[in-house]
C-alpha angles and dihedrals in degrees: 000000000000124000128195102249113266097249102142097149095056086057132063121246135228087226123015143258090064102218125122103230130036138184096225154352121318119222109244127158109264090260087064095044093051079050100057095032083055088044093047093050088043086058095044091049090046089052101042091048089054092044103236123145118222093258088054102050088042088065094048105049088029093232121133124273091227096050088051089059088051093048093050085046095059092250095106125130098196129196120199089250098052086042088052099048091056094051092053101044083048086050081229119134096263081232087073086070098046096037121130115236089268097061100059113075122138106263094040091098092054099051102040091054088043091052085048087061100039119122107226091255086054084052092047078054110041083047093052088054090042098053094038098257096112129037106237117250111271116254131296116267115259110281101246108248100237094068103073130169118198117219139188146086121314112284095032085114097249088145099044099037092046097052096050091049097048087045088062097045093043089237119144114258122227136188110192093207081066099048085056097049082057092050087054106039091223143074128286089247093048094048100050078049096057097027107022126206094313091048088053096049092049089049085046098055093041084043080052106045081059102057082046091057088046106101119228146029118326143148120226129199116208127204107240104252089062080106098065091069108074096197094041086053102044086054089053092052098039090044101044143028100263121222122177115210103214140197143168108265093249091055090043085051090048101052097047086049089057088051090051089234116132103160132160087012100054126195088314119142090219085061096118084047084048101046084040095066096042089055092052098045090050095038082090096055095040090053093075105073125104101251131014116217104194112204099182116138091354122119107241097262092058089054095048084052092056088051096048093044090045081055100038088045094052100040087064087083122048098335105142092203096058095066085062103044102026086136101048082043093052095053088060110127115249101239122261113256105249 
């Protein structure tokens, strides 16, 4: 794992004096303190969106873990090279942490990765909408309800829920993290060590385009942190019927503790802060999708059933899979009242 060498004096700060840890606060002009308390909430979105822990994200950029805490508390006296370093272990611009409030509206990332991407004749386009001179493409065509992707954080239940109910519908069943383990031929955990954060996302959204080429009904299950890359997640929600598993944080902590997975958070006692903040930054996100199933305080087979009645109920209309299985779709069991 490569880090940028540590040179700081050689380049100029954003705050003097240019050293990477303090033992208190630096004086700075209240222009320069909203600055770094806005800095310091942007890292510690970028982080929790992407799921890393502090600690994490301290190995891979190679910044302390304890200077990371005082950047994200507003406290941070950030030079261009640390900055630089947390944005690209994040795999985040390093100008959405610097961005001013009008910058940072929900879409930006989007389009700025799609611009990034244009062909010229795609920016000729996208110019002649902006300025009036072309009337913008009509909508996209509803998404067909038996291609369904599951979203939400880790422990919602995405991987249990989604095999039981493509069991019943005889779909395939597909977890993306997995599609991504077969394009690369490694572990997830092998594969965050040799490409990082930036190097994953990039095997995510090639693993996804896949699926999406794949023809027929299907149910995928996506890792969390599907959310953090804009253009990966437009195509999920522009490619399936999106549906978030959700659950209460306490019930999210004490199923990933069943499963003896702690990541990102570690065996740190602040992990339901932890897990609490990821859940916040990536609710927005979440939010988005088509139908909410909400699993908190329901067995698992109640909450299979509310899965199975949210897709029955909405393949009753323009589902192309229900014409050739209207038997097997009228058998469904009706949901337990809980």
């Amino acid at each position: 794992m490569s880090t940028i060498d540590n040179k700081d004096s050689s380049i100029a700060s954003l705050a003097p004096p240019p050293r990477e840890e303090h033992d208190g606060p630096p004086a700075h002009d209240e222009d320069t303190r909203r600055f770094l308390i806005e800095l310091g909430q942007r890292v510690r979105n970028m982080r929790a969106i992407r799921g890393m822990s502090r600690k994490v994200l301290a190995q891979v950029s190679g910044v302390s873990e304890r200077y990371i805490a005082q950047l994200e508390s507003g406290l941070g006296n950030v030079s261009v090279v640390l900055l630089r370093r947390v944005a690209k272990a994040t795999a985040a611009p390093i100008e959405d942490l610097i961005a001013g409030a009008t910058d940072s509206f929900e879409e930006w990332p989007l389009l700025r990765s799609l611009l990034r991407e244009a062909s010229t004749e795609q920016i000729d386009e996208v110019k002649d909408i902006l300025t009036g001179q072309r009337q913008p493409r009509k909508p996209l065509p509803r998404v067909a309800v038996d291609r369904i992707a599951l979203i939400g954080l880790r422990g919602a239940g995405k991987s249990t829920l989604g095999r039981r109910a493509a069991k019943v519908f005889g779909w395939p069943f597909i977890e993306l993290n997995k599609e991504v383990e077969h394009e690369a031929g490694f572990s997830m955990n092998e594969i965050l060590s040799l490409y990082g954060q930036e190097g994953y996302r990039r095997l995510e959204q090639a693993a996804l385009r896949k699926v999406i080429a794949r023809q027929g009904p299907m149910i995928v299950a996506t890792g969390g942190s599907v959310v953090s890359d804009p253009v990966t997640f437009e195509l999920l929600l522009t490619s399936f019927f999106t549906i978030w598993i959700k659950a209460t944080p306490e019930e999210h902590m004490s199923r990933v503790r069943k499963q003896g997975d702690l990541r990102p958070m570690g065996n740190d006692s602040a992990a339901m802060s932890e897990l609490m903040t990821i859940l916040s930054s990536r609710e927005p996100f979440y939010s988005r999708a088509r139908l909410v199933v909400d699993t908190s305080g329901a067995s698992e087979d109640a909450c299979v059933q509310k899965l199975l009645e949210a897709i029955r109920s909405y393949c009753q209309s323009g589902c192309p899979w229900q014409s050739r299985n209207r038997e097997q779709l009228d058998e469904f069991p009706r949901p337990r009242v809980i």
